[in-house]
C-alpha positions in Angstrom: 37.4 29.0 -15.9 37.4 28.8 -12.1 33.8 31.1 -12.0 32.1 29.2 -14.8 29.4 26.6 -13.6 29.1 23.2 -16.0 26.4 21.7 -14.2 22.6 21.9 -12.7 21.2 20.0 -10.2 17.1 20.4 -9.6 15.9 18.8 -6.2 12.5 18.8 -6.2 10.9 19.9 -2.1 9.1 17.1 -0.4 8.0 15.6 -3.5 5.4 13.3 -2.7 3.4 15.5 -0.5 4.0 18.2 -3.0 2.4 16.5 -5.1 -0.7 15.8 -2.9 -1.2 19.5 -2.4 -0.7 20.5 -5.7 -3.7 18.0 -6.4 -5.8 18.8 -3.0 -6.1 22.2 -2.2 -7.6 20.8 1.0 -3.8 19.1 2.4 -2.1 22.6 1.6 -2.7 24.0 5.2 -1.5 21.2 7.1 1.2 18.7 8.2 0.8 16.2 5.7 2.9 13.0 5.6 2.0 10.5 2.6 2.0 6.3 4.2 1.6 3.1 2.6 -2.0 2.3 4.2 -3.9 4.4 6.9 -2.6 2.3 10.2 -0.7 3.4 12.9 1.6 0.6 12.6 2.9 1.3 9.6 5.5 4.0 8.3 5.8 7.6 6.9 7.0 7.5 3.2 7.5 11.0 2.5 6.4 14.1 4.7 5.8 17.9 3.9 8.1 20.7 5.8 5.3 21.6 7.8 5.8 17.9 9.0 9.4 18.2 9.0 9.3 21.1 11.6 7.5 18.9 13.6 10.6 15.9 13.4 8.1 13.8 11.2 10.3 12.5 8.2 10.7 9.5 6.1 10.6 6.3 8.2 8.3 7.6 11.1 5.9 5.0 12.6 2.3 6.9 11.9 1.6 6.5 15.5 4.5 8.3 16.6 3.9 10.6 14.2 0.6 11.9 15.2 2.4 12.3 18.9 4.9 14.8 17.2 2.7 16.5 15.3 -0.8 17.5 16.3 -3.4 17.8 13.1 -1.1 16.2 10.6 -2.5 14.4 7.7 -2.2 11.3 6.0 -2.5 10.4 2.5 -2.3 6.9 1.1 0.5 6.9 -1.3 -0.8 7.0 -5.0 2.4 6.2 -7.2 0.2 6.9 -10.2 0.2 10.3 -9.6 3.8 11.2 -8.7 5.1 9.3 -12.2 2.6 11.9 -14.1 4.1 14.5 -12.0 7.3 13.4 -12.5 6.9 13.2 -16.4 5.4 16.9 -16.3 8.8 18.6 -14.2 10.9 17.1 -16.9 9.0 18.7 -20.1 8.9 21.8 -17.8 13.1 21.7 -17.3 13.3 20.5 -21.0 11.9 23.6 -22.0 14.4 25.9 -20.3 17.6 23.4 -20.8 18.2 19.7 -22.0 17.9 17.0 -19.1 21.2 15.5 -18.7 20.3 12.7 -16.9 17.2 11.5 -14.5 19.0 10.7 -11.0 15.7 9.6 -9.2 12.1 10.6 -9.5 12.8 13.6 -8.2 16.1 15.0 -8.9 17.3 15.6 -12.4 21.2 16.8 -13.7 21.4 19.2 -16.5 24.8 20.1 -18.0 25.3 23.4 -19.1 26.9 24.1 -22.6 28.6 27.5 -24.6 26.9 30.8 -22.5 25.3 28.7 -19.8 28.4 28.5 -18.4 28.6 32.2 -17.3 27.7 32.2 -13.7 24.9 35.3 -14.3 23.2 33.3 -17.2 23.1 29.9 -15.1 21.3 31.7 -12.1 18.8 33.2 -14.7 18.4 29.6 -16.6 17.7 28.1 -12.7 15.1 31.1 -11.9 13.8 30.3 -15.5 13.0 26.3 -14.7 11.8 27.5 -11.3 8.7 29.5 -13.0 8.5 26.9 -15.4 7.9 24.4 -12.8 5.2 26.7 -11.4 3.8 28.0 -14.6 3.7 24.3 -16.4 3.6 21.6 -13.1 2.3 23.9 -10.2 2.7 26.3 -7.6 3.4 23.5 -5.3 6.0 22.0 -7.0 9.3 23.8 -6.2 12.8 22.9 -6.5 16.2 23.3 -4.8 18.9 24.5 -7.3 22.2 23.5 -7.2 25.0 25.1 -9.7 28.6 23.6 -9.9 31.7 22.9 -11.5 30.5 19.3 -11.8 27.3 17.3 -11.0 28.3 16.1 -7.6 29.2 19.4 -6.2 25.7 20.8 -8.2 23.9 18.2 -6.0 25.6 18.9 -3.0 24.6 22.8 -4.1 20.9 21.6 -4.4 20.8 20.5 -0.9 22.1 23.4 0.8 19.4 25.6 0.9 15.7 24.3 1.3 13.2 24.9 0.1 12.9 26.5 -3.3 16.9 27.4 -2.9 19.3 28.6 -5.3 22.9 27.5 -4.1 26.2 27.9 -6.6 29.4 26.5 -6.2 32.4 27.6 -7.8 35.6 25.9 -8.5 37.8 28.9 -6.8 35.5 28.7 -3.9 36.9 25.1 -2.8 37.6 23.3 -0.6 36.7 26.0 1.9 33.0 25.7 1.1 32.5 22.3 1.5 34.3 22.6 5.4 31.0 23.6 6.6 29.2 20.1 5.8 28.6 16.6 7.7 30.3 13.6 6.0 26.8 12.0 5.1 26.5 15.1 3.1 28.6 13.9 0.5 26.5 11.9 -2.0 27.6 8.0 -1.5 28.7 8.3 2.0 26.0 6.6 4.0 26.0 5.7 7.6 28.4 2.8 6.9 30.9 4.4 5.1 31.0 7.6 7.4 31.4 5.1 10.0 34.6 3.6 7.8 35.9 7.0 7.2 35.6 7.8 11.1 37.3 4.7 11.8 40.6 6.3 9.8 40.5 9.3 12.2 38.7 11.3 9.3 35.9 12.7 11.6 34.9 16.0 9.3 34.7 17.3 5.7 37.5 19.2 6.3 39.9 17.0 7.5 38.5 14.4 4.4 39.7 16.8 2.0 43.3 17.0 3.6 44.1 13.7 2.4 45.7 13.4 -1.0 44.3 10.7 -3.9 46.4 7.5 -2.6 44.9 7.9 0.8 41.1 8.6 -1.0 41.9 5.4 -2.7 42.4 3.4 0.4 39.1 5.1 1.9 37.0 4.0 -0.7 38.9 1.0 -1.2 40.1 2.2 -5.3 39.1 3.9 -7.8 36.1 5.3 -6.7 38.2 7.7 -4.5 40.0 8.7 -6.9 37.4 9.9 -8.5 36.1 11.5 -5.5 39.4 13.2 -4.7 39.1 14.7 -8.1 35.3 15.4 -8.1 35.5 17.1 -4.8 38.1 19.4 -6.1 35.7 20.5 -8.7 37.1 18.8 -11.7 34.8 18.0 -14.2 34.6 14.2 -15.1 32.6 13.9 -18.2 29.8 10.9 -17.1 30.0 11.1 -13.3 30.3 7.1 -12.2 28.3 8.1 -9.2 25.2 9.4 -11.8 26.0 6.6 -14.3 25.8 3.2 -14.0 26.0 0.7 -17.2 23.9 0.9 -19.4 23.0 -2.6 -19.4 21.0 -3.7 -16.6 22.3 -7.2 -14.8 18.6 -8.1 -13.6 15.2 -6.8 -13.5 12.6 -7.6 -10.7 9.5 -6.4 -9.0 8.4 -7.3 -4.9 4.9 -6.6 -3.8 3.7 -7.3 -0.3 0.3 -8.7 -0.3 -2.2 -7.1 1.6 -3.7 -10.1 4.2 -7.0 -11.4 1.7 -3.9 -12.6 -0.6 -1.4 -13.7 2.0 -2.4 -17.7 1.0 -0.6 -20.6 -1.1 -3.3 -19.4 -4.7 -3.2 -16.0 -4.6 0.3 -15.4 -4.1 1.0 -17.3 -7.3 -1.1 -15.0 -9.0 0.6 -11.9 -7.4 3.8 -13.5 -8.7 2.5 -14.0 -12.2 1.3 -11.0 -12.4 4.8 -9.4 -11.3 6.5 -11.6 -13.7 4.9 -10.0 -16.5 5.8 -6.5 -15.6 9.3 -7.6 -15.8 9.1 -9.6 -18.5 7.7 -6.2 -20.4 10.9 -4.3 -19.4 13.0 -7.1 -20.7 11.7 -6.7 -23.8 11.8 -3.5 -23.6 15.7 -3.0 -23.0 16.6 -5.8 -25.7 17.6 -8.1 -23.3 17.1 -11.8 -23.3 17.1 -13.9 -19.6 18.8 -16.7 -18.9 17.8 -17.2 -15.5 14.9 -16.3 -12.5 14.5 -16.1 -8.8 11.2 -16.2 -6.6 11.7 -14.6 -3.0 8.9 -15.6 -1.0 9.2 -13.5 2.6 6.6 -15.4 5.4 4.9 -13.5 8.4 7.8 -15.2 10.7 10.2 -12.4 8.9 11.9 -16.1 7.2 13.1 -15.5 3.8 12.8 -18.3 1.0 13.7 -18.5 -2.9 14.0 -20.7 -5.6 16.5 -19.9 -9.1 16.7 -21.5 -12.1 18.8 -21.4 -15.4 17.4 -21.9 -18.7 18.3 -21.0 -22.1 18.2 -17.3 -23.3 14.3 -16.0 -23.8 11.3 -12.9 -23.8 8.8 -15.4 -24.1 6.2 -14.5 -20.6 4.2 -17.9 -21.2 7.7 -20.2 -20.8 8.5 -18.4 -17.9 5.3 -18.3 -16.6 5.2 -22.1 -16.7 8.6 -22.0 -14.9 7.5 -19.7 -12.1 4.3 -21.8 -11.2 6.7 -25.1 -11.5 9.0 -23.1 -8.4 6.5 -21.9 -6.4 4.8 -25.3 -6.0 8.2 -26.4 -4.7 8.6 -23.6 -2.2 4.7 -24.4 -1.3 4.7 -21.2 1.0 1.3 -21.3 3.6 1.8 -18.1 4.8 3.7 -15.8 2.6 3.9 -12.0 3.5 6.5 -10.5 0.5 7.2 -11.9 -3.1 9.8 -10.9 -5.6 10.4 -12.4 -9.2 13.3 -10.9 -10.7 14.7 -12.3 -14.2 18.5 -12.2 -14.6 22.1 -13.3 -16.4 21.1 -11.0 -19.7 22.4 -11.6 -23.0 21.5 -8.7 -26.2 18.2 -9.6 -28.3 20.8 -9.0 -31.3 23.2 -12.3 -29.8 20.5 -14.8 -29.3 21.1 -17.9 -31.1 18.2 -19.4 -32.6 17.3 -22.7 -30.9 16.0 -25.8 -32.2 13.6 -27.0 -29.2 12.0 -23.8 -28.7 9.4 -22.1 -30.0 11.0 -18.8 -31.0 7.3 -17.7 -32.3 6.6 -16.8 -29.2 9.5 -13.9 -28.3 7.7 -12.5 -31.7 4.4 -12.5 -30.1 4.5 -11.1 -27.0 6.7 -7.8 -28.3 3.9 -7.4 -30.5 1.5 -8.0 -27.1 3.4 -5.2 -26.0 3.3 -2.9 -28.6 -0.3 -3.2 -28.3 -0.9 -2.3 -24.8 1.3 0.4 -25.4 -0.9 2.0 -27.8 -4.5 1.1 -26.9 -3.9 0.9 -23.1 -2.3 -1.5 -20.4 -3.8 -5.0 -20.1 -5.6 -4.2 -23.5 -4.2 -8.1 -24.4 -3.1 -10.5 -21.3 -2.9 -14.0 -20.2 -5.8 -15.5 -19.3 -4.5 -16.6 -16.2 -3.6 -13.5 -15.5 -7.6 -12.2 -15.1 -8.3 -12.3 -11.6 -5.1 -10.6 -11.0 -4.9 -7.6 -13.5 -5.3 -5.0 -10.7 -2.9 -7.0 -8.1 0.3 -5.2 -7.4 0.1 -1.8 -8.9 3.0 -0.2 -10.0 5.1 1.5 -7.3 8.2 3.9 -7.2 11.9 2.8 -7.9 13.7 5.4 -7.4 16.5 4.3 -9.9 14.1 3.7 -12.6 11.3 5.5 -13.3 8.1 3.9 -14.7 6.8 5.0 -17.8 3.4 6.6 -18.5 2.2 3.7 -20.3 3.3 1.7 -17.1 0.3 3.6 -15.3 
């Protein structure tokens, strides 16, 4: 059992820019780093590994980066795009083997069932996704392959050799093979928690995997240690906490920052309505009900400022839309720079009690508002106040949650 691999991990190479030179045959030759907005001021989102070599990498000021790295690019960052993209690697991989679970926009876990499990046929099913990727997606879109007892040493396996590697773990193979990495290696551990686990004398991989479970426990402060004790041993927990979360989201939101023509008291009610009913779509769509909203509002002086308010269980976009404008006026923001609406405190669709002051006509409308832009297009059917901001704040990438096609 110790040779047999359970799980795949695809990482897909510089994703964004991969992207960009699948599309443009003309960025395929150079540096390319993708940015928010063409301004030196601003910051690199995502950068090729012809960048890379250069030290240009996610966060980079644009100015700084055309310092590093002489003839480097820039492309403006089309979100669009990368969710096609995205939506085309996982039919490619769900071709070859069934997608376990979609870990980011570009990284998916497959687990491996009956003959996968052989370590000769789980190489040949990851050399089978890569040509997929090339034959269905691109030539430009390659992945990192990891193969492991479970899906955190798989991922750890995907980022061991890049690009376009093919790493396997095995279970009889540990804990030696993991001595070799940095702390922040390990998925979870961050800059604040290796500075934690430093702070316990545990300055290396090697000496983190000296210490039994009650000593993991205290590290992580419970039972998340445990489970990393285990995991990093190669055991194979069935849903991986770190790769599942509940299923039931506790609030949904969307921020846009508004480019300066919208940065005034009018427009950034608009840009808030306008988020509000992206969010208000996805409650509907997850069978939620809210009970509650905030409204961030970030100014130019960096100052944040919000508003939240409770209110009984509801889909229906024009209530809350009435109860977003009726907070905003009493924030009353001059120069705002950021906002964020975000609808909260969730009950089921299937536990709502039916209420005699509201209009409960309404939840029924607007699903069928929705199932209408979802088959003839988006904004087919909208608000009316909604018309002079149908193209403000476009959708843009969560990494935890993927938009849909329909979403763009």
């Amino acid at each position: 059992m110790s040779h047999q691999a359970h799980w795949l991990y695809l990482d897909l190479n510089s994703f964004f820019s991969s992207c960009e030179q699948q599309e443009n045959p003309e960025l395929r030759h150079s540096p390319l780093a993708i940015v928010p907005m063409l301004a030196d001021s601003t910051f690199c989102i995502a950068a090729s590994y012809s960048a890379k070599a250069f030290g240009v990498k996610t966060g980079v000021r644009v100015g700084d980066a055309k310092k590093m790295c002489p003839g480097i690019k820039f492309m403006v960052a089309r979100h669009d795009v990368y969710v096609r993209y995205h939506h085309r690697v996982i039919e490619a991989v769900e071709s070859c083997v069934p997608v376990h679970s979609v870990c980011s926009i570009d990284e998916v876990a497959c687990e491996l069932t009956g003959s996968q499990k052989d370590l000769t046929k789980a190489r040949a099913l990851a050399l089978k996704i890569k040509l997929a990727l090339r034959e269905q997606v691109g030539a430009y879109m390659t992945a990192s392959i990891g193969i492991g007892p479970n899906a955190l040493l798989a991922k750890m396996a995907s980022d061991m050799q890049k690009p376009d590697g093919l790493t396997v773990i095995t279970a009889s193979e540990l804990p030696q093979r993991l001595h070799e990495l940095k702390l922040q290696d390990i998925p979870g551990v961050g800059r604040k928690m290796e500075v934690r686990i430093q702070a316990q004398g545990v300055h290396s991989v090697e000496a983190l995997l000296k210490l039994n479970e009650s000593q993991m426990r205290g590290l992580w402060g419970g039972i998340l240690g445990a489970r990393m004790y285990r995991l990093l041993r190669g055991e194979d927990l069935s849903t991986p906490a770190y790769f599942h979360g509940s299923n039931t989201p506790q609030s949904i939101g969307h921020e846009h920052v508004l480019p300066p023509v919208q940065r005034n008291l009018n427009d950034s009610l608009g840009v808030a309505q306008r988020l509000l009913v992206k969010v208000a779509v996805r409650l509907r769509q997850a069978r939620m009900m809210a009970r509650s909203m905030k409204l961030l509002i970030k100014t130019l002086d960096g100052l944040n400022h919000e508003r939240r308010i409770s209110f009984d269980e509801t889909q229906d976009t024009s209530f809350l839309m009435r109860e977003l404008k009726k907070i905003h006026s009493e924030l009353a923001i001059k120069k705002p720079l950021k906002i964020g609406v975000t609808l909260g405190n969730f009950i089921p669709e299937n536990e709502h009690q039916l209420s005699l002051f509201n209009d409960e006509k309404k939840n029924k409308i607007f699903q069928v508002v929705d199932s209408l832009n979802s088959k003839y297009g988006r904004d087919t059917v909208y608000l009316g106040a909604q018309h002079d901001f149908r193209t403000s704040a476009p959708t843009r990438i969560a990494f935890s949650r993927i938009p849909g096609l329909d979403e763009v």
